[in-house]
C-alpha positions in Angstrom: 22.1 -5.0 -24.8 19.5 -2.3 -24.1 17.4 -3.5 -26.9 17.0 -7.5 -25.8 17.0 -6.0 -22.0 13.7 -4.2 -22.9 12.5 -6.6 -25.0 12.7 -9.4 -21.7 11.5 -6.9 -19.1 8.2 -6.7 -21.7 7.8 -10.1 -22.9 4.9 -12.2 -22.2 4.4 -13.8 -18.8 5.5 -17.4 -20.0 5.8 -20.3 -17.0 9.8 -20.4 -16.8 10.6 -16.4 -17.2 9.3 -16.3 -13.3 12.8 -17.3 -12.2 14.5 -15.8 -15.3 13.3 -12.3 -13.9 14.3 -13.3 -10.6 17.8 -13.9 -11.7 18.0 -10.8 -13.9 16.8 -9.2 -10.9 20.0 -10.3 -8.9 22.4 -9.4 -11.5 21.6 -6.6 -13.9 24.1 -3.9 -13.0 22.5 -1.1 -11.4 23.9 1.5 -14.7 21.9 -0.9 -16.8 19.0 -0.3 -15.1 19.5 3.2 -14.8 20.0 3.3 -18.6 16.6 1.2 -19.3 14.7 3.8 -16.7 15.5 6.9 -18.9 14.6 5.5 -22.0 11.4 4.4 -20.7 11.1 7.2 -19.0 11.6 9.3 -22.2 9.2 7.2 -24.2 6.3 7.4 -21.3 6.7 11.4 -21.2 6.4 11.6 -25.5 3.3 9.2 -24.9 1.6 10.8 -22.6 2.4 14.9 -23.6 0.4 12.7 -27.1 -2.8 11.3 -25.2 -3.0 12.2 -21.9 -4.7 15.8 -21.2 -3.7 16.3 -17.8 -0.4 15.9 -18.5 -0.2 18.2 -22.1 -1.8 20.5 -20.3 1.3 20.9 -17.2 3.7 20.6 -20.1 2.0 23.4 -21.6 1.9 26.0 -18.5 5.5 24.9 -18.0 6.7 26.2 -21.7 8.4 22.6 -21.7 8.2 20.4 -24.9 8.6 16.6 -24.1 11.3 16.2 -27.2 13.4 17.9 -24.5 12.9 15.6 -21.3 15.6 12.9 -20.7 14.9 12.2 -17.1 12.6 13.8 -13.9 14.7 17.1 -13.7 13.8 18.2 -16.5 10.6 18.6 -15.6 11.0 20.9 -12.9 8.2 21.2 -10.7 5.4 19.3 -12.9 4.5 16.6 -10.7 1.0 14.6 -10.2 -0.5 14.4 -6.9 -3.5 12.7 -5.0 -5.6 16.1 -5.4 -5.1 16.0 -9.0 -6.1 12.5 -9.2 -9.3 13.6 -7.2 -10.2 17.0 -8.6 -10.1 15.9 -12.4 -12.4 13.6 -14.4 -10.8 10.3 -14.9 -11.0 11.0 -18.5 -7.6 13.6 -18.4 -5.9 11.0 -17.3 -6.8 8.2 -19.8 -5.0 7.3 -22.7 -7.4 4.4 -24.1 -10.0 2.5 -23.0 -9.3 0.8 -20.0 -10.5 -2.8 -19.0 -10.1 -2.7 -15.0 -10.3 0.1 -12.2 -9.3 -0.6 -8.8 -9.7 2.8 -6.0 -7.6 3.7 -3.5 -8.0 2.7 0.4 -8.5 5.7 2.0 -11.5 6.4 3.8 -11.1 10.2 4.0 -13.9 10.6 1.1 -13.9 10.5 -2.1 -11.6 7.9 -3.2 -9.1 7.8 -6.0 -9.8 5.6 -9.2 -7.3 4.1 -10.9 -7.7 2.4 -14.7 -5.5 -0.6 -16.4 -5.8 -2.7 -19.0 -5.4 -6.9 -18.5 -2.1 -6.7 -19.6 -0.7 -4.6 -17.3 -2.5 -6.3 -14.0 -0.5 -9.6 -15.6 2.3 -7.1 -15.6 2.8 -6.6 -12.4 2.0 -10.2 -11.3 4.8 -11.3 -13.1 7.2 -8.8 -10.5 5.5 -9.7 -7.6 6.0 -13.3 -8.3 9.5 -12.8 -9.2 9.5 -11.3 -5.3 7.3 -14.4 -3.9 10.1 -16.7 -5.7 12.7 -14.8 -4.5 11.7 -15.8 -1.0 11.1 -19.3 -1.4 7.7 -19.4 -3.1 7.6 -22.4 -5.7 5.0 -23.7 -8.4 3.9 -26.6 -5.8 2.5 -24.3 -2.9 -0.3 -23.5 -2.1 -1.1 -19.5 -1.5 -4.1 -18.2 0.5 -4.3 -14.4 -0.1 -6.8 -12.3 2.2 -6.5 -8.7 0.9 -9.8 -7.0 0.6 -10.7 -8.3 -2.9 -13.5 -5.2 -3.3 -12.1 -2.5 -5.4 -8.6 -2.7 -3.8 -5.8 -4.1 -6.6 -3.4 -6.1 -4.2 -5.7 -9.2 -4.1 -5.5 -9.5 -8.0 -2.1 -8.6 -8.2 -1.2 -11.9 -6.0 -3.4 -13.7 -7.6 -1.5 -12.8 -11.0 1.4 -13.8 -9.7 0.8 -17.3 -8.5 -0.6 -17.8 -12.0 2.7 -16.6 -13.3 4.3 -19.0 -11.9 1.6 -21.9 -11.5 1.2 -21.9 -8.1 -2.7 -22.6 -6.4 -4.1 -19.8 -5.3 -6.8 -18.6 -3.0 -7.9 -14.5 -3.5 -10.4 -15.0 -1.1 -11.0 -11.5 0.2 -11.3 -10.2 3.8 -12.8 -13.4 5.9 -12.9 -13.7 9.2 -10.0 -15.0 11.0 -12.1 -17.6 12.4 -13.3 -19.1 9.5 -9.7 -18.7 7.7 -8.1 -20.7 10.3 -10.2 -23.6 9.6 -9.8 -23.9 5.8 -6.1 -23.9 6.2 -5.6 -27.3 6.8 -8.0 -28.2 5.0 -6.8 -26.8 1.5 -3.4 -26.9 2.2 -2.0 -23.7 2.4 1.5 -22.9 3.2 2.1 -19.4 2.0 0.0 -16.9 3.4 -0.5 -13.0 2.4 -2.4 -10.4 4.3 -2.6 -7.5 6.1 -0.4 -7.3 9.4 -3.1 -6.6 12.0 -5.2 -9.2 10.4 -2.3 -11.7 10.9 -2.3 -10.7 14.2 -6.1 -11.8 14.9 -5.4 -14.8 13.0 -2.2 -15.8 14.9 -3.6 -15.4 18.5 -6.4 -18.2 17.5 -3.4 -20.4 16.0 -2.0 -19.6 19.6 -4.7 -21.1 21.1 -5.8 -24.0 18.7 -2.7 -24.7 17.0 -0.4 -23.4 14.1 -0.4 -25.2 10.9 2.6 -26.1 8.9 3.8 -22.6 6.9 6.8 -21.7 5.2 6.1 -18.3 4.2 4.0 -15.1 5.5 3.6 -11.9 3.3 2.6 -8.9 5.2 1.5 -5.3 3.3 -1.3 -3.3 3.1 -0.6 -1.2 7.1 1.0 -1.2 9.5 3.7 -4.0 11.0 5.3 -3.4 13.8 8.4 -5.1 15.3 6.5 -6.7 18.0 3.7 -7.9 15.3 6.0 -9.6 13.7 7.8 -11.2 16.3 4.9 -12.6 17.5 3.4 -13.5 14.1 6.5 -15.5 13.7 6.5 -17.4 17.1 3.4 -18.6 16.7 3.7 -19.5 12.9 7.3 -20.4 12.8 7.6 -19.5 9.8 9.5 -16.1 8.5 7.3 -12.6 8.0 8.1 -10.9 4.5 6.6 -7.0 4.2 5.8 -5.9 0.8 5.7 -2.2 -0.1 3.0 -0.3 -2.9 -0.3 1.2 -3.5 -2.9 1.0 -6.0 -1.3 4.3 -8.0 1.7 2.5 -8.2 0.0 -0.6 -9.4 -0.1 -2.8 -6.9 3.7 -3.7 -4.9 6.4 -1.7 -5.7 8.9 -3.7 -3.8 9.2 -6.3 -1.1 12.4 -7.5 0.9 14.4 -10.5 0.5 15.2 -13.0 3.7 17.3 -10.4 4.9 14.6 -7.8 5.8 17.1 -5.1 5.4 14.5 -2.8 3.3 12.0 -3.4 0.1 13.8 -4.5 -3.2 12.3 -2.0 -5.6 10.2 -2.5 -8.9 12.9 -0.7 -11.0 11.6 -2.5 -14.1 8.2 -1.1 -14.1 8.6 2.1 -11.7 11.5 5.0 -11.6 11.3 6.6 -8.2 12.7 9.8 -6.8 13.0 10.6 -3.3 12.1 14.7 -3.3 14.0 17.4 -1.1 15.7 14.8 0.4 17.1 15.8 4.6 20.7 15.3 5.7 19.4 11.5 6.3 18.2 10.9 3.2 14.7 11.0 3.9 12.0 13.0 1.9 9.1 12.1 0.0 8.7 9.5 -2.6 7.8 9.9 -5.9 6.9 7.6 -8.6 7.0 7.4 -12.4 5.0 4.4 -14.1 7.4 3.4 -16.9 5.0 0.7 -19.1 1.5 1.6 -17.8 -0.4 2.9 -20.9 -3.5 3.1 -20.1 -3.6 5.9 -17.1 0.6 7.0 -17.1 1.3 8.9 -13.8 4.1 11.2 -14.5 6.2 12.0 -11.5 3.3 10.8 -8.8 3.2 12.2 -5.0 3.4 9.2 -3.2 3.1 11.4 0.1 5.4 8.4 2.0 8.1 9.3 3.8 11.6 7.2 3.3 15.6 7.2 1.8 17.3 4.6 -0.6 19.4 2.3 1.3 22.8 2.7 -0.7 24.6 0.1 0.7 24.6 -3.2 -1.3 21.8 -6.3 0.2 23.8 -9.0 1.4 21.3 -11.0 -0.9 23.3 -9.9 -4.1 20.4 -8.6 -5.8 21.2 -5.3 -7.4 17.8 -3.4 -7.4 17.8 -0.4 -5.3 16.1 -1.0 -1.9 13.7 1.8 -0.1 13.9 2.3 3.7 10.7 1.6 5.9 8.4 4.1 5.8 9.4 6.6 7.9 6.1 9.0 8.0 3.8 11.0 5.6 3.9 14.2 4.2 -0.2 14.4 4.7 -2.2 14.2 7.6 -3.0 10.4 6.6 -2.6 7.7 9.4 -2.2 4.0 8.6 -3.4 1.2 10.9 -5.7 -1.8 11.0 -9.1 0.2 10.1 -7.5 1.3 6.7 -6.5 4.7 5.7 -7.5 7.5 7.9 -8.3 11.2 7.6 -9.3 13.7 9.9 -12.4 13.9 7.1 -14.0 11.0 8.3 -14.1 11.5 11.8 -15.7 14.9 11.3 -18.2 13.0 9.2 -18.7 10.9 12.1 -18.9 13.3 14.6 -21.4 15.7 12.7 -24.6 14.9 14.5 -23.7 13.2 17.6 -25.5 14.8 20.6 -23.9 15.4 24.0 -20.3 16.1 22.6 -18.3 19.2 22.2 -16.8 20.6 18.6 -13.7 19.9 20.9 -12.6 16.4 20.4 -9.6 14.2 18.9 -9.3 10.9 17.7 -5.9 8.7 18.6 -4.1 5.7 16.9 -2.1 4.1 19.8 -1.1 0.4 20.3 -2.3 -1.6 23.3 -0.3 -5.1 23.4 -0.8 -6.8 19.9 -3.6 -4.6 18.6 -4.1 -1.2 17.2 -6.4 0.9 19.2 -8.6 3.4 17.8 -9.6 5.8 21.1 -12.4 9.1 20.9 -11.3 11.3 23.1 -14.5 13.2 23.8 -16.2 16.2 26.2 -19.6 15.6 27.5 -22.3 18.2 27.2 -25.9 19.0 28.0 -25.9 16.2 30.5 -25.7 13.4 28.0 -24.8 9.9 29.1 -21.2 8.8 28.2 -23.0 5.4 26.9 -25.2 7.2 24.5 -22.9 9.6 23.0 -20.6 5.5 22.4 -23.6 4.0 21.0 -23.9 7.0 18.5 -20.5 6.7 17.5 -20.4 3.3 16.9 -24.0 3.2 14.9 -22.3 6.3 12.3 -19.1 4.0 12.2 -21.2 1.0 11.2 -23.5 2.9 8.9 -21.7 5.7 7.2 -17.9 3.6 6.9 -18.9 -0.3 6.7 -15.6 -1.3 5.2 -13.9 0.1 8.4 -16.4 -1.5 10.9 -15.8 -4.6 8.7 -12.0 -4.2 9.8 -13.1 -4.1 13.5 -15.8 -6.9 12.9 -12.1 -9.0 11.7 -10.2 -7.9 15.1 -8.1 -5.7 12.9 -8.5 -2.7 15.4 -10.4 -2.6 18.5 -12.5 1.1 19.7 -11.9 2.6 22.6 -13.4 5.7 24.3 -12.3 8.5 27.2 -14.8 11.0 28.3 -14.1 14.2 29.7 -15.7 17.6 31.0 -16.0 20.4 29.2 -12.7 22.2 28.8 -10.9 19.0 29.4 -9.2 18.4 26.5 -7.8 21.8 26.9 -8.1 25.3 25.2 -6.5 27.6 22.6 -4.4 26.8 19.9 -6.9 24.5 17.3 -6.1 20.6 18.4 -5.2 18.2 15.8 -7.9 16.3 15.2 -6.1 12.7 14.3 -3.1 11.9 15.8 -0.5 8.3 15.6 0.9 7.8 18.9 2.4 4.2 18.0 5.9 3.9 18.9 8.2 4.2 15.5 
């Protein structure tokens, strides 16, 4: 049973196996699984202690042969994290020659490159489109995805997995809301996918002008808030699915079914672990690629903060589901510029005139939109306009994907000036702080 249960799960991506996968999906017995997970997880550890230097080289300092690991415990404390990812050469993580690279979303500097190969991009369209048929997706729609289609994975991914299943697709990048709203009708689409606060700028001109017919939205990539999606869906009509993942992870790693009780997990492709796990169950996930070949990540950081939901989905599917996310274990704040750092706003800060070094940047929520606000101490006499001006030219200049997001109406800037002193003295102030409702 294991045998032909492996041999399905890494089959080729044929036209009818979309819904085969859905339904294996909905009745595998969770032991199964679990049984399929260790062996893959056994056979990804012997590959990669063989080809991967990174790896061969924790297993080394650890005294720990990888004959001897049967699942993540055994490993101890060998884990990968985002710092490794950045402070190695790609080439200690590469197993053969890769044939794609997609880098992270972060804008905190340097970002992290991640390699594939074509097979495993089809891969993991063929689980995201069991997800889109799961809720409701069919060959016959018509899909207009609007992820940033630069170096970020997710927009491939999708488009993947409409091919997988034959349905037209769109991978159109990040447009403008405006000019979006105005191919809808005429192309057709009725399933859209996209980031939440981009949905947002998009719905309030459907608000205005008039929604078209949609049966499905997809939402991933930051942020969604309850009240996003409540008004998303007013003005659409049409339900709000969120999707879960990340480039390391190779795209989604799970997305809820129609009953939005959590994200259905990628158990097929991806064993997770939640580490040092609180009386709640919360603690931070951590990820094992289990058919990834060309760059393995053994045991990854994800940094994310969330439990497994026990409880069985009233949907009958029998993959574990993952809570919302309920924080970060880094200093990392998600919202509709992208991924934030405290490293860019000192990089944005460096040489503005007229400022303090005492200054903090806040995420907060105003209505429907995320706010990014400078809270900022005037010096030497400098105007309050000038010291705006500044920061918007090194925001434009030095981060142009971000300004992009604000160009969109993803985010909108906001500024409050003080005195010296009036942010307050003594203890060092955090720099970056969320203060969005949960």
């Amino acid at each position: 049973m294991l045998t032909s249960l492996r041999q399905f799960v890494e089959g080729a991506v044929v036209g009818d196996s979309v819904p085969r996968l859905t339904r294996w999906g909905k009745s595998v017995p969770p032991a199964l699984i679990w049984r399929m997970q260790e062996d893959s997880f056994r056979r990804t550890v012997r590959y990669a202690a063989r080809h991967q230097k990174f790896f061969a080289q924790k297993l080394a300092e650890a005294g720990i042969r990888a004959e001897q690991v049967r699942r993540p415990a055994d490993l101890s404390e060998i884990f990968t994290t985002p710092e490794d990812l950045l402070s190695h050469p790609p080439e200690d993580f590469l197993c053969r020659d890769p044939q794609a690279v997609f880098e992270t979303t972060g804008t905190g500097g340097e970002p992290k490159r991640v390699y594939f190969d074509h097979q495993e991009l089809e891969l993991a369209g063929r689980y995201e489109a069991a997800a889109l048929y799961e809720n409701g997706v069919r060959p016959q729609d018509r899909v207009i995805c609007t992820f940033d289609a630069g170096y970020w994975i997710s927009s491939w991914v999708t488009y993947f997995a409409c091919r997988a299943m034959g349905a037209f697709c769109s991978a159109v990048g990040k447009p403008d809301p405006r000019d979006t709203y105005s191919k809808l009708r005429l192309y057709g689409y009725n399933v859209i996918v996209a980031d939440p606060t981009w949905l947002v700028s998009l719905s309030e001109i459907a608000e205005k002008e008039g929604a078209y017919p949609v049966k499905l939205i997809v939402a991933a990539g930051d942020r969604m808030t309850a009240a996003y999606r409540k008004y998303i869906e007013d003005v659409w009509k049409a339900p709000v699915i969120l999707g879960y993942g990340s480039t390391e992870m190779g795209g989604g790693a799970g997305m809820e079914c129609r009953e939005r009780q959590g994200y259905h997990l990628d158990e097929f492709n991806l064993l997770f672990e939640i580490l040092e796990p609180d009386a709640e169950g919360y603690g931070e996930l951590v990820v094992t690629t289990l058919g990834r070949r060309v760059m393995p990540l053994i045991r990854y950081r994800v940094r994310d903060v969330a439990r497994f939901i026990p409880e069985p989905c009233a949907c009958g599917a029998t993959l574990r589901r993952l809570s919302p996310i309920k924080g970060r274990r880094d200093e990392m704040v998600v919202m509709g510029a992208g991924n934030l750092h405290p490293a860019i706003f000192e990089n944005l800060m460096r040489d503005v005139a007229g400022i303090s070094t005492n200054w903090q940047v806040a995420v907060r929520q105003e209505g429907l939109h995320d706010v990014l606000e400078f809270r900022l101490e005037l010096t030497n006499g400098v105007s309050s306009s000038a010291v705006e001006e500044a920061v918007r030219k090194n925001l434009e200049t030095r981060y142009p994907e971000m300004w992009a997001n604000h160009s969109c109406g993803m985010y909108r800037l906001a500024f409050k000036f003080g005195p010296r002193g009036a942010l307050g003295q003594g203890r060092k102030m955090k720099r970056l702080v969320d203060e969005r409702g949960t």
